[in-house]
C-alpha positions as CSV (number, residue, x, y, z in Angstrom):
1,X,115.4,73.9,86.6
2,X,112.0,75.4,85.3
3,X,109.7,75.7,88.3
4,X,106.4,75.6,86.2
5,X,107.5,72.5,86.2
6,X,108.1,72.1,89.7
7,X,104.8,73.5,90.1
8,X,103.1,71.1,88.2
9,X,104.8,68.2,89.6
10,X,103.6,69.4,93.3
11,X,100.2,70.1,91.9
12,X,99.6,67.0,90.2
13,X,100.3,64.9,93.2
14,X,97.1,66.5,94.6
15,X,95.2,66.8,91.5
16,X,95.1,63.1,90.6
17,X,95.7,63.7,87.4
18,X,97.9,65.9,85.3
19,X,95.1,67.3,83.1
20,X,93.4,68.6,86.4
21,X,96.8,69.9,87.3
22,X,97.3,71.8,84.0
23,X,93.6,73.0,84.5
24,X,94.3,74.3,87.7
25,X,97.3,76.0,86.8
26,X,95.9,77.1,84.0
27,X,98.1,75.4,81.4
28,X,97.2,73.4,78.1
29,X,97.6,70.0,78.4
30,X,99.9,69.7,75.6
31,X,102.0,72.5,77.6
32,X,101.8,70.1,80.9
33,X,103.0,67.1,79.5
34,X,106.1,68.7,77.6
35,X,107.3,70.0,81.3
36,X,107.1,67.2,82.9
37,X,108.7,65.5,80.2
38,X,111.4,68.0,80.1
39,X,111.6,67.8,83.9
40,X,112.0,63.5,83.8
41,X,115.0,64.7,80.6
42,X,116.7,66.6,82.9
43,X,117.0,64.6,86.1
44,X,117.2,61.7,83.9
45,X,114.6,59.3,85.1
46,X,110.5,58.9,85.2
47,X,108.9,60.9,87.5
48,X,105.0,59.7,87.2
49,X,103.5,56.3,86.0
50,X,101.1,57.0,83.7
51,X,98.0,54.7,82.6
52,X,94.8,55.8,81.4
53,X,92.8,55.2,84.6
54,X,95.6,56.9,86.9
55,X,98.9,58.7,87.9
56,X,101.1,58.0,90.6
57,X,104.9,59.2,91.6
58,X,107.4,56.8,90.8
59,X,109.8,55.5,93.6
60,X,112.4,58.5,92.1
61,X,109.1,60.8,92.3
62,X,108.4,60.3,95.4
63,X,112.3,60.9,97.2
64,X,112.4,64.1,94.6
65,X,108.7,65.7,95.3
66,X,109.9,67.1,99.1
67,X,113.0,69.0,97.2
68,X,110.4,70.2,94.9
69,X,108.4,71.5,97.3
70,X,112.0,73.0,99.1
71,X,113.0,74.3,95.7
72,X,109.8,76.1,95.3
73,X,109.6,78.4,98.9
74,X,113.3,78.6,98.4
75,X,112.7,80.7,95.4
76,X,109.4,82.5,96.7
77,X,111.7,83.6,99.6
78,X,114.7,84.8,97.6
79,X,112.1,86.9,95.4
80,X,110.1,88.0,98.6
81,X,113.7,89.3,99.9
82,X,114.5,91.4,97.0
83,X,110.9,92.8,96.4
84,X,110.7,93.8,100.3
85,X,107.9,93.1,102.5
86,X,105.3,95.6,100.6
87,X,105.6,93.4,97.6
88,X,101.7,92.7,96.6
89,X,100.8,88.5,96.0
90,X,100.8,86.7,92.9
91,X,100.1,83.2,92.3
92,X,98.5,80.4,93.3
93,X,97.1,80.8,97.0
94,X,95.7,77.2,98.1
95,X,93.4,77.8,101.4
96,X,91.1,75.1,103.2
97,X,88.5,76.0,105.8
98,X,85.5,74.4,107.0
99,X,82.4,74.0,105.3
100,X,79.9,77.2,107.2
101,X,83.0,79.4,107.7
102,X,84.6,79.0,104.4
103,X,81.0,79.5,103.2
104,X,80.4,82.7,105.2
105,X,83.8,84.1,106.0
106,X,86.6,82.9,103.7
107,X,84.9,82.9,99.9
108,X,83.5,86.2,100.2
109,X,87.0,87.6,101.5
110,X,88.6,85.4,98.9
111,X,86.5,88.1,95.9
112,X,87.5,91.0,97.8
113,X,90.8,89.5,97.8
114,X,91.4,89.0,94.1
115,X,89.5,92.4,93.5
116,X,92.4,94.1,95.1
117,X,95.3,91.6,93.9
118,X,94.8,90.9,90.2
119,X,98.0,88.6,90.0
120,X,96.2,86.4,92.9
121,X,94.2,83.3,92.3
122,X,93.0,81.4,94.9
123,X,91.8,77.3,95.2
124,X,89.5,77.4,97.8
125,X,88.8,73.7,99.2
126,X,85.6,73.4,102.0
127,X,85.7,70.4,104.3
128,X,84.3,69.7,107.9
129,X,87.6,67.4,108.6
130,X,91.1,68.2,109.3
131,X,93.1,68.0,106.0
132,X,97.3,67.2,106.0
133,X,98.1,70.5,104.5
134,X,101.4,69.4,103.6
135,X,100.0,66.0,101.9
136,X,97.4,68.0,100.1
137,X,99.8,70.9,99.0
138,X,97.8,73.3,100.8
139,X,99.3,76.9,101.3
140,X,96.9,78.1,104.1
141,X,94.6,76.4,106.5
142,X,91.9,78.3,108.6
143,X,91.3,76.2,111.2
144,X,88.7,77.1,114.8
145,X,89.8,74.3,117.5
146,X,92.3,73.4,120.3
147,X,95.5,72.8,118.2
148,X,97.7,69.7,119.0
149,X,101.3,70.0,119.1
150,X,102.3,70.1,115.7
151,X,105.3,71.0,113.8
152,X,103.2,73.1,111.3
153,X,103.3,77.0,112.1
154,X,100.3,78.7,113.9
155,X,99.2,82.2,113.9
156,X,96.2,83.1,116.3
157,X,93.8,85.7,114.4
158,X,90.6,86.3,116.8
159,X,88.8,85.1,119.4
160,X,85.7,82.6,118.6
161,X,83.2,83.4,121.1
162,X,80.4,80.3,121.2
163,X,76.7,80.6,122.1
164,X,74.0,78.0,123.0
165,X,71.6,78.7,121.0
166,X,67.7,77.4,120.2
167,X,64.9,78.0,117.6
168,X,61.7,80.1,119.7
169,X,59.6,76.3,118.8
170,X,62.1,74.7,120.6
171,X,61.8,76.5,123.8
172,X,57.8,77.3,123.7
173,X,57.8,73.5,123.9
174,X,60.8,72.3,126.2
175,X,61.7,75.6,128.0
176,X,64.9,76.9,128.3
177,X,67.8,75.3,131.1
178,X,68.9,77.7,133.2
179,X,71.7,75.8,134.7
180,X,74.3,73.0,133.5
181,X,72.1,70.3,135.2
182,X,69.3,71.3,133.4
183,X,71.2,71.5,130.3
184,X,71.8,67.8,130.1
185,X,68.5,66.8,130.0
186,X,67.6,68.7,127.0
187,X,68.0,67.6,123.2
188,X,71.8,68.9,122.6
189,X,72.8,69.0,119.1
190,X,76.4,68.0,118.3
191,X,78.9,66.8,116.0
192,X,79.4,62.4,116.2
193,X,82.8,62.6,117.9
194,X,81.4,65.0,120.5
195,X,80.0,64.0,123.6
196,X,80.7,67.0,125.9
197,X,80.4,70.8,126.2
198,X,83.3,72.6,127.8
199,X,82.0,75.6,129.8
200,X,83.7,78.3,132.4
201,X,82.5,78.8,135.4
202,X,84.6,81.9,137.4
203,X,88.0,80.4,137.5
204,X,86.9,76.8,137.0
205,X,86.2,75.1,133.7
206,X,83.9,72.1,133.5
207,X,82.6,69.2,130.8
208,X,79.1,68.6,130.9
209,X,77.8,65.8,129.1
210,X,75.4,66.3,126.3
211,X,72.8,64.2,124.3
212,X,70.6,64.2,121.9
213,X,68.6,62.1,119.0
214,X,70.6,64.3,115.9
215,X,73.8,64.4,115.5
216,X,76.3,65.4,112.1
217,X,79.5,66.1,110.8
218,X,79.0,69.5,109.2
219,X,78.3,72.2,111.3
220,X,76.1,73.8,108.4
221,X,73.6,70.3,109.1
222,X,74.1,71.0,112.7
223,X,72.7,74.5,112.7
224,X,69.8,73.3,110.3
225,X,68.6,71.1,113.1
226,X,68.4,73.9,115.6
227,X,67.0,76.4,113.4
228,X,64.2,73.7,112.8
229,X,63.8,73.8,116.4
230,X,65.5,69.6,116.9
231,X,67.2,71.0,120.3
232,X,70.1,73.3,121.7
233,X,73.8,73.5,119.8
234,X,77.1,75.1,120.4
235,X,77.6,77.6,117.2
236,X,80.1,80.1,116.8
237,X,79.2,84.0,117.2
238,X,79.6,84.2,113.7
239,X,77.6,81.7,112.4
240,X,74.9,82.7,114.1
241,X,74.5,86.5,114.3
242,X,72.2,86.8,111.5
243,X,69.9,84.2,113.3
244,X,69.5,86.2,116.3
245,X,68.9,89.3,114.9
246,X,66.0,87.9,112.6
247,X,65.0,86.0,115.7
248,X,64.9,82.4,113.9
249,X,67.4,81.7,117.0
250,X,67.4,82.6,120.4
251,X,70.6,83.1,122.9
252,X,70.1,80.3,126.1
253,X,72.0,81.7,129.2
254,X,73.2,79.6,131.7
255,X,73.3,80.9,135.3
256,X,76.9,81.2,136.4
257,X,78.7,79.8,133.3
258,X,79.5,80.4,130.0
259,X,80.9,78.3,126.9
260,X,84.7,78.0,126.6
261,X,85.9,80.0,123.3
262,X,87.7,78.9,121.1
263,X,90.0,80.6,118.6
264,X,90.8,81.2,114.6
265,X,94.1,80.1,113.5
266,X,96.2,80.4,110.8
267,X,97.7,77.1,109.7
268,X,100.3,76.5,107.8
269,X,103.9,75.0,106.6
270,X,106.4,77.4,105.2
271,X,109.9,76.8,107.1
272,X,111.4,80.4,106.3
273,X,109.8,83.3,104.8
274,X,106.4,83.1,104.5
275,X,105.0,83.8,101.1
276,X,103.2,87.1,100.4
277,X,99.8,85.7,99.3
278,X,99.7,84.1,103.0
279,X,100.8,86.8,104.8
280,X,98.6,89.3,103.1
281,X,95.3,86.9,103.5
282,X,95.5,86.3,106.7
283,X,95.9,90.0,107.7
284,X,92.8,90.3,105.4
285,X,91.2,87.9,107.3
286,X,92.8,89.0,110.5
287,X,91.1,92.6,109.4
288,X,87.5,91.1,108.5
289,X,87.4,89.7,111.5
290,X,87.9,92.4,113.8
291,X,85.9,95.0,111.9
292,X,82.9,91.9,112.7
293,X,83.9,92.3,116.1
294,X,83.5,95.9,116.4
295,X,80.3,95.9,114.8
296,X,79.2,92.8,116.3
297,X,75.7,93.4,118.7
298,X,76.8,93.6,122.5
């Protein structure tokens, strides 16, 4: 069985199309269409309906797409077993982060990345919500939350400290809260599902209830806000350490309590032997990461 063709089956479900498929995988279209039609010969039924406005699996495309997708890490682990854990990644590596720390962390890794691993390419794919990586065909999620239970695998990469944070035109004009029950009533900038902060205080942790007049679902609109001095948000270490050091942004302390961190995980699906373009990235990212730490203003 020719698992270009595999490929492109598993890719076009995603795609939406099979030329966007072919694109992406960097094959002609003429070259596309003859696999999958030598794919449908072989198994000897249709795979895709095909119309000029779309393309969807066929009742026989959908029960065959899962041993597809079996079929494929089948043979990216027998070939990781014989080339030994050292073996460098090729291929297609599928990641999706979210918008500000795809942005600032995972596309600039992703060109160091392909700088050093020639026979890598990578489909980077930015959102702010949480994407079925299995639906979606995606090799490698990067996600920073609480995980549910979940049957995908998870490997914890670094801690994500959090800060309360405010633009200098902000405080001049509302002052600063220096406790929790000062905190709430201030102009808190949040996300729209989010209507408390969880913070630590010794051994205890505690929700405090936060509101404000702005709220958004991208933390990239969120941090705008507070940089243009709309109120107090909950950003990431990361996100905001060139802020503090220009002093656009200023660090709020609370007496006696901090934010709850969260963490950066590693997301993904593989059921054996995970493929070398996933395990080398996220030790890249696992490296980044730590050499930020190191460096990272105390």
């Amino acid at each position: 069985m020719n698992f270009d063709a595999l490929n492109l089956l598993i890719e076009t479900t995603t795609a939406g199309s099979l030329a966007e498929a072919a694109r992406r995988l960097r094959l002609s279209p003429m070259k596309a269409t003859r696999l999958i039609s030598a794919l449908e010969e072989e198994l000897g039924t249709r795979l895709l309906h095909r119309t000029t406005r779309a393309l969807s699996l066929t009742d026989d495309g959908r029960a065959f797409l899962p041993h597809a997708r079996a079929l494929i890490e089948e043979r990216s682990a027998a070939l990781a077993s014989v080339r030994g854990a050292g073996a460098g990644p090729t291929g297609l590596l599928r990641i999706s982060a979210s918008l500000a720390f795809g942005r600032q962390v995972i596309a600039p890794l992703a060109v160091e990345f392909m700088q050093n691993w020639p026979d890598a390419q990578i489909d980077l794919r930015l959102s702010d919500t949480v994407v079925d990586i299995v639906a979606e065909g995606i090799d490698l999620a990067i996600r920073i939350a609480e995980l549910r239970d979940s049957e995908l695998i998870a490997r914890r990469i670094a801690d994500n400290p959090r800060l309360l944070v405010a633009a200098p035109s902000y405080i001049e004009r509302f002052g600063t809260p220096a406790s929790l029950q000062d905190l709430e009533r201030h102009e808190c900038l949040t996300n729209n599902a989010t209507t408390h902060w969880p913070f630590r205080l010794k051994s205890e942790s505690r929700a405090i209830r936060i509101k404000g007049r702005f709220t958004a679902n991208s933390i990239d609109a969120i941090h705008e806000a507070c940089r243009g001095g709309l109120g107090i948000a909950c950003l990431s270490d990361w996100d905001v350490a060139a802020d503090l050091r220009s002093g656009a942004l200023r660090v709020i302390a609370i007496e006696d309590a901090t934010i709850e961190p969260l963490a950066i995980w590693a997301v993904y699906a593989s059921r054996h032997m995970v493929p070398a373009k996933v395990r080398f990235f996220i030790d890249a990212l696992a490296r980044k990461l730590n050499r930020q730490d190191q460096h990272a203003p105390s």
